[in-house]
C-alpha positions as CSV (number, residue, x, y, z in Angstrom):
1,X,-48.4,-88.6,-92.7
2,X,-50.4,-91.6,-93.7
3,X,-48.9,-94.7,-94.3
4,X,-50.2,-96.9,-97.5
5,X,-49.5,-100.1,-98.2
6,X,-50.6,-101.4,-101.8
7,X,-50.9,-105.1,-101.9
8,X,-50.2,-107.2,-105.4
9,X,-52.6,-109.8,-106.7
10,X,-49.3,-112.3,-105.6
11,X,-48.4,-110.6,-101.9
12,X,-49.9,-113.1,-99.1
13,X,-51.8,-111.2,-95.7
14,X,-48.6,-111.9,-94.1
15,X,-46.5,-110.3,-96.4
16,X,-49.0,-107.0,-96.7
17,X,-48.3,-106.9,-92.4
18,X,-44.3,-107.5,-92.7
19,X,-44.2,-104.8,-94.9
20,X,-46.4,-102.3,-92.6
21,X,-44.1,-103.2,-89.7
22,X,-41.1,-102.7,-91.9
23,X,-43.0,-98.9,-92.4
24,X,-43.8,-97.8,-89.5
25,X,-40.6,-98.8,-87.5
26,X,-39.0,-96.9,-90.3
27,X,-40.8,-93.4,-90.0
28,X,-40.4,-94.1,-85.8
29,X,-43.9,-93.8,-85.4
30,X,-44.3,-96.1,-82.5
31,X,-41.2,-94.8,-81.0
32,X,-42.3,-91.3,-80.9
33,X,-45.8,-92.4,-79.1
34,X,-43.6,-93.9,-76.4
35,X,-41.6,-90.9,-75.9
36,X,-44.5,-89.2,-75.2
37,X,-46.1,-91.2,-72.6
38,X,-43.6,-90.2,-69.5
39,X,-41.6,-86.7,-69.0
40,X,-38.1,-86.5,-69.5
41,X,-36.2,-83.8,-68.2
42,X,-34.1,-81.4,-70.6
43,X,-31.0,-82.6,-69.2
44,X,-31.6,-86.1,-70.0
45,X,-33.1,-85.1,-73.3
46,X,-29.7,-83.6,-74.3
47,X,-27.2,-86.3,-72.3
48,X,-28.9,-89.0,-73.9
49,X,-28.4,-86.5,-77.7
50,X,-24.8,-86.0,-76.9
51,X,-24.3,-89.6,-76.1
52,X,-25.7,-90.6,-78.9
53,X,-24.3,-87.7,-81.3
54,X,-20.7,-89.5,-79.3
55,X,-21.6,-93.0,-80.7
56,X,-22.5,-91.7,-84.5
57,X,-19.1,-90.1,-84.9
58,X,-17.4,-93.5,-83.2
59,X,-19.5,-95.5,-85.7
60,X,-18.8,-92.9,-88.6
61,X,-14.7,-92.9,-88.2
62,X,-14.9,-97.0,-87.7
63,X,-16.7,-96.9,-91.1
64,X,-14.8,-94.8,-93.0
65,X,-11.6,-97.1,-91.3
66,X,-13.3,-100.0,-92.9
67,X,-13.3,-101.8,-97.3
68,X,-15.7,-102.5,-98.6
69,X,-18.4,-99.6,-97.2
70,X,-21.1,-98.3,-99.3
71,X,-20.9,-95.0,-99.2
72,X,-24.6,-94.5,-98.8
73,X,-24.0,-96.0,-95.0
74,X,-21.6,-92.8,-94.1
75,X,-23.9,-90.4,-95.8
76,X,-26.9,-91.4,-93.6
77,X,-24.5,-91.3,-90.4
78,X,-23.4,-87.6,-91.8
79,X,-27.3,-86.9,-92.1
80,X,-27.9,-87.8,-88.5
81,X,-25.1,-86.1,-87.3
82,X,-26.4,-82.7,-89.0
């Protein structure tokens, strides 16, 4: 999936780059590329998934604890969590 960045007559060069950064970290391009530059085992793949499945529901239940949460915030947590 390409990435496209339109620039306005009133955007800057460095504004056009801050807002390429801000898409690619957001579709984990770069992450994925360094994923793939070293085997992990299967083991690790799904210790570091459950850890991180662990933290999600943590972070979702401290949330939903919480005033003042937009409720968009717990339904990408609920997204992740499948």
């Amino acid at each position: 999936m390409p990435i496209i960045i339109r620039s306005k007559k009133s955007d800057s060069v460095h504004d056009i780059i801050k807002r390429f950064k801000k898409a690619v970290t957001q579709t984990d391009i770069v992450q994925i590329a360094k994923d793939g530059m070293y085997f992990v085992k299967p083991s690790k793949k799904r210790s570091i998934k459950k850890t991180e499945m662990k933290r999600l529901r943590r972070r979702a239940q401290s949330l939903k604890r919480m005033k003042n949460v937009s409720p968009v915030a717990l339904q990408r947590i609920k997204e992740r969590l499948g």
